[in-house]
C-alpha positions as CSV (number, residue, x, y, z in Angstrom):
1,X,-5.8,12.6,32.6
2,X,-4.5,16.0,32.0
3,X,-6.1,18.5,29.4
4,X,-2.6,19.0,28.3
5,X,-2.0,15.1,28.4
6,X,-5.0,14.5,26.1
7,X,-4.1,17.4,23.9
8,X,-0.4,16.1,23.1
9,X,-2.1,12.7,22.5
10,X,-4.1,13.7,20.1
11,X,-1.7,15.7,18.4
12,X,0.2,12.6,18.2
13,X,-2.4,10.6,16.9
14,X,-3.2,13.5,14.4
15,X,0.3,13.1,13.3
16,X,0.0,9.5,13.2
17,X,-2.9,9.6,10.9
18,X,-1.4,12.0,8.4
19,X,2.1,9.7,8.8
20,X,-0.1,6.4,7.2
21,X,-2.2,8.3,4.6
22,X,1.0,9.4,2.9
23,X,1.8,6.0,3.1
24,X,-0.9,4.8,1.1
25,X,-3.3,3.6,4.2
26,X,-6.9,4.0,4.1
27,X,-8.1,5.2,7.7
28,X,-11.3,3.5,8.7
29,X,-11.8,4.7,12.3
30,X,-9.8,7.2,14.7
31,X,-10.6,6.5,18.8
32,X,-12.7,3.3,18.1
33,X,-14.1,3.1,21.9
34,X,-15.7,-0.4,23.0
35,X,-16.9,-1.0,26.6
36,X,-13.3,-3.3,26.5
37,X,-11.2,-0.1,25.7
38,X,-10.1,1.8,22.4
39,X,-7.8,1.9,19.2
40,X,-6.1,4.6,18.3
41,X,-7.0,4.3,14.8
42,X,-8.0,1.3,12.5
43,X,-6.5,1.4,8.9
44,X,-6.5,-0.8,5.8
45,X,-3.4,-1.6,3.5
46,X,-4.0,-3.9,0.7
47,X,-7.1,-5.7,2.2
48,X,-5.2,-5.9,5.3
49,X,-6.7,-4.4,8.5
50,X,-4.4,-2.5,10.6
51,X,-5.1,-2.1,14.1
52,X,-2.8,1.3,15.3
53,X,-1.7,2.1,18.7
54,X,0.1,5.5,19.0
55,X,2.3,6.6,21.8
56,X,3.1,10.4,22.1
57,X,6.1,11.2,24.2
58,X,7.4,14.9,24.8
59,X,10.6,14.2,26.7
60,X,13.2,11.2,26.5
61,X,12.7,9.7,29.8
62,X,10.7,7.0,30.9
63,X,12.1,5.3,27.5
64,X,10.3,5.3,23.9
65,X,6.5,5.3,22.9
66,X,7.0,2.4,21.7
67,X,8.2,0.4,25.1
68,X,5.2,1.6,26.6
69,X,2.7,-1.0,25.1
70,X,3.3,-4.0,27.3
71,X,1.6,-6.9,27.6
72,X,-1.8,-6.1,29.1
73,X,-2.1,-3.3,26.6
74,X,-1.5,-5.4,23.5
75,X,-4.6,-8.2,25.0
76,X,-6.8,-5.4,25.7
77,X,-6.1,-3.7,22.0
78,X,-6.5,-7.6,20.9
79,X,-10.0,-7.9,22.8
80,X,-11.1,-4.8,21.4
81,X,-10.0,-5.7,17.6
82,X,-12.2,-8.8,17.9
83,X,-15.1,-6.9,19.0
84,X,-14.6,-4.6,16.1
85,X,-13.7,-7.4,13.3
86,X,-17.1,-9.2,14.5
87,X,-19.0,-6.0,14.7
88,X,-18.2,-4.8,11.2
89,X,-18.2,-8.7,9.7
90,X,-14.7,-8.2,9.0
91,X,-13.1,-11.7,9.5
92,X,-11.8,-12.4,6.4
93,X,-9.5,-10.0,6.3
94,X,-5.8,-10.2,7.4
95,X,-5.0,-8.3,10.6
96,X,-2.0,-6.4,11.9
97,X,-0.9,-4.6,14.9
98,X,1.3,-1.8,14.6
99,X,2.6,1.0,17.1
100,X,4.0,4.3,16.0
101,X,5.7,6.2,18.4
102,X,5.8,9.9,17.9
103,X,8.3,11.9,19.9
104,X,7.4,15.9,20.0
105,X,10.3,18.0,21.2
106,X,12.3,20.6,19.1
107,X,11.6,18.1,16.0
108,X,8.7,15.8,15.6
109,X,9.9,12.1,15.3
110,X,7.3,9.2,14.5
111,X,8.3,5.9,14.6
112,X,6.3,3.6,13.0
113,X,6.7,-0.6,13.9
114,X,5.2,-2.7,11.8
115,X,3.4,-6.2,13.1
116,X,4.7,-4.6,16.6
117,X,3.2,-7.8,18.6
């Protein structure tokens, strides 16, 4: 990947974190990274633990952020939650996904979905 790749993403992700702690979210972890793959960042919201994938998109084609997290993405983010709740003893807690698409042109857009899959 792309030094300027990564760097977008993690301005996106930045973003993204700043987006949820105005929100009232407690961030836990930012680039969890498992031998299965990473989160972007794990939050809680009223004992609920929110498992957040951000997509950073600089132009409009190749459709939204958001699109982007297919099927094989949301099992791999899945996999990797497990490993995390059981690592950290966690199961009790409710669990979400979410996606936030953040679009960085001449204006910064974030779009945030909630329970996204």
């Amino acid at each position: 990947m792309s030094q300027e790749r990564l760097q977008t993403g993690r301005k996106g992700e930045n973003l993204a974190v700043r987006f949820l702690q105005q929100k009232g979210y407690q961030i836990i972890e930012q680039n969890y990274r498992t031998r299965f793959g990473e989160i972007d960042i794990v939050a809680s919201l009223n004992a609920t633990i929110v498992f957040v994938e951000v997509r950073t998109r600089t132009t409009k084609y190749g459709g939204t952020g958001a699109e982007s997290v297919g099927f094989r993405k949301q099992n791999k983010i899945r996999q990797v939650a497990r490993y995390y709740l059981y690592r950290k003893h966690l199961y009790q807690h409710p669990v979400r996904f979410d996606v936030i698409s953040v679009f960085i042109g001449s204006t910064i857009r974030l779009e945030h979905i909630v329970a996204a899959f």
